[in-house]
N, C-alpha and C positions, 0 to 999 in steps of 0.2 A: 504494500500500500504506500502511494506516495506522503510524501511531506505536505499537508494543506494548510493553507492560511484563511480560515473563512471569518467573517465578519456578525459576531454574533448578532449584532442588533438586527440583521436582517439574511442572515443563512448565504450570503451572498459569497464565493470564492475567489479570491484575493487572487491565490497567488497556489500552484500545486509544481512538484520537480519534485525527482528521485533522491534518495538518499545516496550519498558518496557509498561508489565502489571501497573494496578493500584496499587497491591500490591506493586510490586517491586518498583514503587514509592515511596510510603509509606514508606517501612524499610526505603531509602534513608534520605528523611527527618528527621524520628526519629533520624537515626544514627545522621546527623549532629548537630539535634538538642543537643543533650545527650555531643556532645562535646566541643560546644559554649563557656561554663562555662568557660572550662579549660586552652583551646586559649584563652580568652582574658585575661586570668590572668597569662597567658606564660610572663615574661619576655619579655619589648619591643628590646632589645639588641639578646637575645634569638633569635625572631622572625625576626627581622637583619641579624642575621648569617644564616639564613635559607634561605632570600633571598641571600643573596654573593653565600651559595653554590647552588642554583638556577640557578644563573648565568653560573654558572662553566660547570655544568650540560649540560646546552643552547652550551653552547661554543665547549662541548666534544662529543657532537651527532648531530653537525649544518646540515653535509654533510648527515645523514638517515633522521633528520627531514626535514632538505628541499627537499629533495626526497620526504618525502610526501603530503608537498605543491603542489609540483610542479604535481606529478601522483595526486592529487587528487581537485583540483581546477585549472590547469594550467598558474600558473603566470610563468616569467622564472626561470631557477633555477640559474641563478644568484640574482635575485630579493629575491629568497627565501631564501638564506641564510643571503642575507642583512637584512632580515625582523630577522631571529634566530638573529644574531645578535641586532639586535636593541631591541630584548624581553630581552638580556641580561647588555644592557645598564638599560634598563628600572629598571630590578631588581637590578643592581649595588647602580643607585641612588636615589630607596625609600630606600636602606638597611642602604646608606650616607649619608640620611636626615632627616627620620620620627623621629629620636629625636629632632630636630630643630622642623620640621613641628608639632608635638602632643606635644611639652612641654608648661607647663600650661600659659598660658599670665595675667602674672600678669595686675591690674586695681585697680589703688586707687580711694576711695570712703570714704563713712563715717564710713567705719568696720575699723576692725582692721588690716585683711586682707581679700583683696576679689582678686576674678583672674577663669580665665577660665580656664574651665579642658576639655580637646579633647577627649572623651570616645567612644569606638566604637556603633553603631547602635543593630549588631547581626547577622545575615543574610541576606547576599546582592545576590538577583540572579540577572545573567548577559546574558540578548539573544543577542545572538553574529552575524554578518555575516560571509559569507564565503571568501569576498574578501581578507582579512589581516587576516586569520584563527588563528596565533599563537601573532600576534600584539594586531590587538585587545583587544584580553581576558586579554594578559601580562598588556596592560596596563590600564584596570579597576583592575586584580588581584591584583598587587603588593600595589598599596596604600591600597585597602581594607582589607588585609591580614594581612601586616603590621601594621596597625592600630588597629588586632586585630578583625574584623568580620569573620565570614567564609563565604566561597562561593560557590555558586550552579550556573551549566553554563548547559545555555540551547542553545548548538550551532547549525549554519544551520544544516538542516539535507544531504546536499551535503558534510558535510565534515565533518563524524563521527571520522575517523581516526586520525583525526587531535584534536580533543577532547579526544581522549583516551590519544595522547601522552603527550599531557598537563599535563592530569589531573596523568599519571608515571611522568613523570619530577618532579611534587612537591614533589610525596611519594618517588623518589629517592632521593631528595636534604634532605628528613628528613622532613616533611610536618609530621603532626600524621594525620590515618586514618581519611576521611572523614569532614578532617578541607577543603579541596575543592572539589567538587565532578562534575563530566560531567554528565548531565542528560540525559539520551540516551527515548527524548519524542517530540511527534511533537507537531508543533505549537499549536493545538488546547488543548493543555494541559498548553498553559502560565500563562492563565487566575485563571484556578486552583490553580496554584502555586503562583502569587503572591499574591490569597487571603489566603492562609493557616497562620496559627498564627507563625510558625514559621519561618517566612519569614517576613524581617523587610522593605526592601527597593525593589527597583529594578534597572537597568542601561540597558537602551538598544542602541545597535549601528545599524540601519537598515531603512528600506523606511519610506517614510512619513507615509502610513497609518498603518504601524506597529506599530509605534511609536506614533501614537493619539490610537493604543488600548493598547499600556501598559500602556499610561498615563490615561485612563478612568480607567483602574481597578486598578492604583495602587491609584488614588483619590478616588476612590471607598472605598477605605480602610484605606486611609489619613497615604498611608506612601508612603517617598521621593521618587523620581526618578531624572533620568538622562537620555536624552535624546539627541543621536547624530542622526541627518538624514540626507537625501540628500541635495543635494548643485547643484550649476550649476554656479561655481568660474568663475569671468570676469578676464580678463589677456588682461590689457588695455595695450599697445603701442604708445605712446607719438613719434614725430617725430626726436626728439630729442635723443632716446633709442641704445646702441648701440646695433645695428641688429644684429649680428653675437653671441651675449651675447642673448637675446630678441627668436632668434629662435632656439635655441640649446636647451635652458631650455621651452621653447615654447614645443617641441617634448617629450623633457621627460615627462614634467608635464601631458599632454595631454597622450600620449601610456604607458607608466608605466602600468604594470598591466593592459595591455592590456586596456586603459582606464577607468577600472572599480574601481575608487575612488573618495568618494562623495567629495574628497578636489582638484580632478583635475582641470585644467584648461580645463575648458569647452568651455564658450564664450570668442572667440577673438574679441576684441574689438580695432579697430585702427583705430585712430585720421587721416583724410584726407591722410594728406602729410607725412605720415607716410605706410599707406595702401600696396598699389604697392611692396614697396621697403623690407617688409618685405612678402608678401605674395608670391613674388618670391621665394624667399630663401626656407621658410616654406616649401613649397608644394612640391620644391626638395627635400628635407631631407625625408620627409614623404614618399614619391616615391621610397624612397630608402634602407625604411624598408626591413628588409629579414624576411618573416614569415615564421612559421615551428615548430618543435620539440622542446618545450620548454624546453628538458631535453641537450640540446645542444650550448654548449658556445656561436658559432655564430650568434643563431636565436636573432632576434631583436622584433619579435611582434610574442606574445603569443596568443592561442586561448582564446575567453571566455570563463567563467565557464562551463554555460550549450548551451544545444543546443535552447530549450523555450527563453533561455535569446539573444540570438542571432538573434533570428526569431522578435523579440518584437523590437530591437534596429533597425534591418532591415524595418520593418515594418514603424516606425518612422521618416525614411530616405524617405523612398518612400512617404512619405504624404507632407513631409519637401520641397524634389520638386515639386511633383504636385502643393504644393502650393506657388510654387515663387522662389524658392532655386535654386542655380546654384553647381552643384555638378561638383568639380574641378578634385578629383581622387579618386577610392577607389569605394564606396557604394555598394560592393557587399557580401552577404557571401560565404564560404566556400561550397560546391555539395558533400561532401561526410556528412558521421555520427560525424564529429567532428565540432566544433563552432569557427569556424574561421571566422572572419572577416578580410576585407581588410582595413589597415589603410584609412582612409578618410576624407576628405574637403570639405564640403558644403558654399559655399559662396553666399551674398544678402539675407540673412538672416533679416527679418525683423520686427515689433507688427502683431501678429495675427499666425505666422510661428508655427507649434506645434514645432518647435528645439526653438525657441525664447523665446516660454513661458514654455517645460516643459524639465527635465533635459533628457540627454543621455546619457546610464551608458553602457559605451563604445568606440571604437577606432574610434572616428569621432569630429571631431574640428569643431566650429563652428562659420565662420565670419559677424561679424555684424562691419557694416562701422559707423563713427562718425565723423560729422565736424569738433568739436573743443573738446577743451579739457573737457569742462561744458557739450554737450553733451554726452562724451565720461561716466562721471560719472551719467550719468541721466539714460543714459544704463543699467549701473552696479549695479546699483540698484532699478531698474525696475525688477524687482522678486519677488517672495514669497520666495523664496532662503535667506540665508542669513548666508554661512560657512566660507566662505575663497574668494580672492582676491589680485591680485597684479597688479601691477604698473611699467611699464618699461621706464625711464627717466633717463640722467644722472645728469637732477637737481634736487638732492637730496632735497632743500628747498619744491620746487611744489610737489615731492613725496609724501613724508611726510602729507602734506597737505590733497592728494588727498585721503591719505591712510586714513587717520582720516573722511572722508567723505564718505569710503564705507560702508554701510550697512551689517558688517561681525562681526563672532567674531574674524577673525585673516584678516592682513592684512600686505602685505609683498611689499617691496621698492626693485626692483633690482634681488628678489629671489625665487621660487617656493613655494608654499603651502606647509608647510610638518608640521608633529606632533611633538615636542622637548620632552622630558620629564622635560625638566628645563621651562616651558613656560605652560600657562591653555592654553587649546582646547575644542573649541565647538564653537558651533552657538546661532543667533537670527534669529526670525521670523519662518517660515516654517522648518530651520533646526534642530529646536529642544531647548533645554535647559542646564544649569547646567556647568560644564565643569570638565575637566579631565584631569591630570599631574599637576605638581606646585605642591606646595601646597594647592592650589586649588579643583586639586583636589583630595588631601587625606580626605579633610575637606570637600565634600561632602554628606559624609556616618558614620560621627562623631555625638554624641551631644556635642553639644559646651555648655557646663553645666557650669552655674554661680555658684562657689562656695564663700558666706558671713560669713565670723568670726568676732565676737565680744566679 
């Protein structure tokens, strides 16, 4: 089956071509491999200015590349140029930093001098999703690059195009050939590739069982990985929260990208006396989405990716009631060729509910009720999940508190889940491993080499 690019808002086909021969694999690899050497001995300054005009780049084609976000995965295009931009933050501040982050860290010992040297790995491939097609990639590329590895991306195959422009952006900003390359190969080809000798690490951002087979093969071969997977983020409500703050960032967090981010707020979780008062509000706002043409300033709720992906989420809802759920508005899809969903709210959500125990990667929110505050957190981490969470309270002390007690790698008081590039991201438990941004994570694809003088 070929490679397709279709247009969810309206089943339309973009763009269809063959996946790369085995050969054409091949050259790819050697090529990069033959250039390895020379990047990591480019000048780290050098390699700085090449992010800055990265940046530039991002900034000076925002309005054609989020056009092809938006025609090729359906976020809105407002959404998508926030996202170009934020690829351009991203590359601003590994350009601002990787001399801070990779300069050697001195450590006294019994030498004369000893101290760590932050040296790059070699080749990092990167399988990408399609949700944050240009986010994503920006931000495993930037610290990797800059650090000196080269990179091979093996992106969804819904969103080749989105891969191509990538991988012009670097050779326009002055990238030297084949220092990153888009591997135009399907999944069943990952396997292959991270066992190849020219390939040092791997980094995957995608579902749970994608992300237990990069990690078997890339143990297989005992080299690192990074792993970001799904989430099913609690967005507790405290009685206390102000409402009005609580459902506004409630809505976004939840439909952004058409709900399809493993760091959304998924489970609403609300303390008794809190419940009512804010699931009024909610359930208006959400009612009052305007879905439609994601290529249109007004529309407010984008279609999903695909139509498969629609039907599966759909699916999910209908079992969600049967077994106990009270669906407040929404649960239905789109009747024509396009993958629209209607924003929705399943409430009485309860253990044993498939929305309770498994995530929903899509425009449906999901309320689970909580006596007290202890229960409220017993909820919350009642998951195999374990990405993101927040906490809506305006006492900032019990916050705090409750945030340090979620089972997440990020945890937010007062704010939505979202990625910083000044801040590590990632999960524990089912969500994966490793983390990415900070310095963190530039230094996951480094060897941190002891070097002893005496």
């Amino acid at each position: 089956m070929p490679m397709q690019s279709i247009n969810p808002a309206n089943g339309e086909v973009l763009l269809s071509e063959e996946y790369w021969s085995d050969s054409e694999l091949e050259s790819v690899l050697e090529s990069c491999s033959q250039v390895k050497s020379d990047w990591q001995n480019t000048p780290l300054a050098q390699r700085c200015d090449l992010l800055r005009a990265t940046a530039k780049i991002l900034r000076k084609e925002k309005e054609s590349l989020a056009e092809v976000i938006s025609l090729e995965m359906g976020k809105l295009i407002t959404e998508s140029k926030a996202e170009v931009e934020k690829c351009a933050q991203g590359c601003e501040y590994y350009a601002n930093h990787a001399g801070e982050f990779l300069q050697n860290e001195i450590i006294k010992s019994d030498a004369s001098n000893s101290y760590v040297a932050y040296q790059p790995l070699g080749t990092v491939l990167a399988v990408m999703p399609w949700n944050f097609p240009l986010w994503q990639v920006f931000r495993f590329a930037a610290p990797s690059l800059v650090a000196g590895n080269t990179a091979l991306l093996k992106h969804a195959s819904n969103v080749p195009q989105c891969a191509k422009k990538i991988e012009e952006v670097f050779l326009e900003a002055g990238f030297p050939e084949n220092v990153f390359k888009a591997l135009m190969i399907p999944a069943s080809k990952v396997a292959d590739v991270i066992a190849d000798h020219r390939v040092q690490a791997v980094t995957i951002t995608g579902s749970e069982p994608a992300g237990r087979s990069v990690a078997e093969n890339a143990g297989k071969y005992l080299k690192p990985s990074v792993l970001e997977l799904g989430g099913s983020d609690p967005f507790i409500v405290l009685a206390d929260a102000d409402m009005d703050e609580a459902v506004k960032w409630g809505v976004i967090s939840r439909f952004m990208n058409s709900g399809q981010s493993c760091i959304a707020a998924k489970r609403f979780i609300l303390v008794a006396d809190a419940a009512d008062q804010f699931l009024d509000k909610f359930v208006a706002e959400i009612r009052s989405l305007k879905m439609g043409d994601p290529m249109l300033q007004s529309t407010q709720l984008a279609p999903m990716a695909r139509v498969d992906l629609r039907d599966e989420l759909h699916s999910q809802v209908q079992q969600a009631i049967e077994q106990g759920a009270l669906p407040l508005c929404g649960c239905e899809p789109g009747t024509d060729q396009s993958a629209f969903y209607q924003a929705s709210v399943i409430d009485q959500v309860k253990p044993g509910n498939i929305a309770y125990e498994e995530e929903l990667f899509g425009p449906v929110a999901i309320i689970i009720r909580a006596e007290d505050v202890g229960q409220a957190v017993e909820i919350a981490n009642c998951t195999r999940f374990g990405l993101g969470g927040s906490v809506w309270t305006q006492n900032l002390e019990l916050g705090e508190r409750i945030a340090l007690q979620l089972d997440c790698g990020a945890a937010f008081v007062n704010g939505l889940v979202k990625s910083d590039p000044r801040l590590p991201f990632g999960g524990v438990k089912s969500s994966g491993y490793g983390r990415e941004l900070c310095h963190h994570g530039i230094r996951e694809f480094v060897n941190a080499k002891t070097v002893w003088i005496k």
